[in-house]
C-alpha positions in Angstrom: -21.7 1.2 26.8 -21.0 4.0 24.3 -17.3 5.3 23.8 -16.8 8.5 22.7 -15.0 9.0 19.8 -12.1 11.7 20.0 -11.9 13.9 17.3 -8.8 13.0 15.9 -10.3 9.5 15.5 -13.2 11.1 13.6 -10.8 13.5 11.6 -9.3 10.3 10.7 -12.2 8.7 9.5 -14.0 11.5 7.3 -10.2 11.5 5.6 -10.4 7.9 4.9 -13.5 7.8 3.2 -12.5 10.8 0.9 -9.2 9.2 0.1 -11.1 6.4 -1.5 -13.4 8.8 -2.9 -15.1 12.2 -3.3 -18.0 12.4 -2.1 -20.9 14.1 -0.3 -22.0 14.9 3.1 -24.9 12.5 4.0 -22.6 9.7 2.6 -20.1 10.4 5.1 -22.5 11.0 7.9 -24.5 7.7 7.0 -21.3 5.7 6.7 -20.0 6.8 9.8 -23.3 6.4 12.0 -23.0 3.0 10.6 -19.6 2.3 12.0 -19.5 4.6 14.9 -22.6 5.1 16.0 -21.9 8.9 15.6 -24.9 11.5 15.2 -25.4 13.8 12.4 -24.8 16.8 14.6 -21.9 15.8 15.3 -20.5 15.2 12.0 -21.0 18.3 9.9 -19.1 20.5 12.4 -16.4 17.7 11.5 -16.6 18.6 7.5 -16.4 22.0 8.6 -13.3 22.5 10.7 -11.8 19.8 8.1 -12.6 22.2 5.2 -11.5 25.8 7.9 -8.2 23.9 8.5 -7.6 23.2 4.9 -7.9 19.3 4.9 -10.9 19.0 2.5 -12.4 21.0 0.0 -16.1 21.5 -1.5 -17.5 22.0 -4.7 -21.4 21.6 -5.6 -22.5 19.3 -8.4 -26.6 19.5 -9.7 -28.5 16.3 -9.0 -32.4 16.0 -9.7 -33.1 19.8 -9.5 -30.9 19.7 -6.3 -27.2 21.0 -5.6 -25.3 18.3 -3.4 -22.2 19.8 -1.9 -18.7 17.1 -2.2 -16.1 16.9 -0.5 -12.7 16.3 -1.2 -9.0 15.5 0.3 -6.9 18.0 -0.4 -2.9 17.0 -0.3 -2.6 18.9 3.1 -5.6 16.3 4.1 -3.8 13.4 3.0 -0.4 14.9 5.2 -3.1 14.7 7.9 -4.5 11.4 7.5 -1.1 9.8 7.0 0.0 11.5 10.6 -3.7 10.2 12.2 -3.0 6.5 10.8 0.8 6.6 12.0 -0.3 8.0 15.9 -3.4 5.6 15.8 -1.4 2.6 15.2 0.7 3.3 18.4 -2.0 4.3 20.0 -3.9 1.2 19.4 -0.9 -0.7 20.0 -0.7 0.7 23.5 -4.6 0.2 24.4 -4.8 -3.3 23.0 -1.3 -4.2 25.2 -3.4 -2.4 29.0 -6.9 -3.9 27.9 -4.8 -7.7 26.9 -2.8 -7.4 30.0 -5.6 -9.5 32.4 
């Protein structure tokens, strides 16, 4: 069984991995297939309403003849991920005390 990931969640997420350190987009999508079993369609849209809202920034560094785009928190992003983390952990809280319950 497969449980979709909200956006918040995956908002949260892509903000996490910046926070520890720039970086670029196949690095996010690869980490987060590996954790949420989350396609690569899906998570590009992400980086772009992340960067449209103001959360993350780009900038594009050469690497072997190639331009990688990065991606980093901006201080508005951090606001955000701080907020995420705060409503998860109730959220969590609330899920873990239903699915605990029988």
């Amino acid at each position: 069984m497969n449980i979709q990931v909200p956006t918040t969640v995956l908002d949260g997420s892509v903000l996490a991995i910046l926070a520890k350190e720039d970086t670029y987009g196949y690095i996010i999508t690869k980490t987060m297939q590996d954790l949420l079993n989350v396609s690569e369609s899906t998570m590009y849209p992400v980086l772009r309403r992340l960067k449209k809202d103001g959360y993350v920034e780009t900038y594009d560094q050469p690497f072997e003849g190639r331009i990688r785009r990065y991606y980093k928190m901006t201080a508005d992003g951090q606001a955000h991920l701080t907020e995420i983390k705060d409503s998860w952990g109730a959220f969590r809280g609330a899920v873990d005390s239903l699915l605990e319950e029988q």
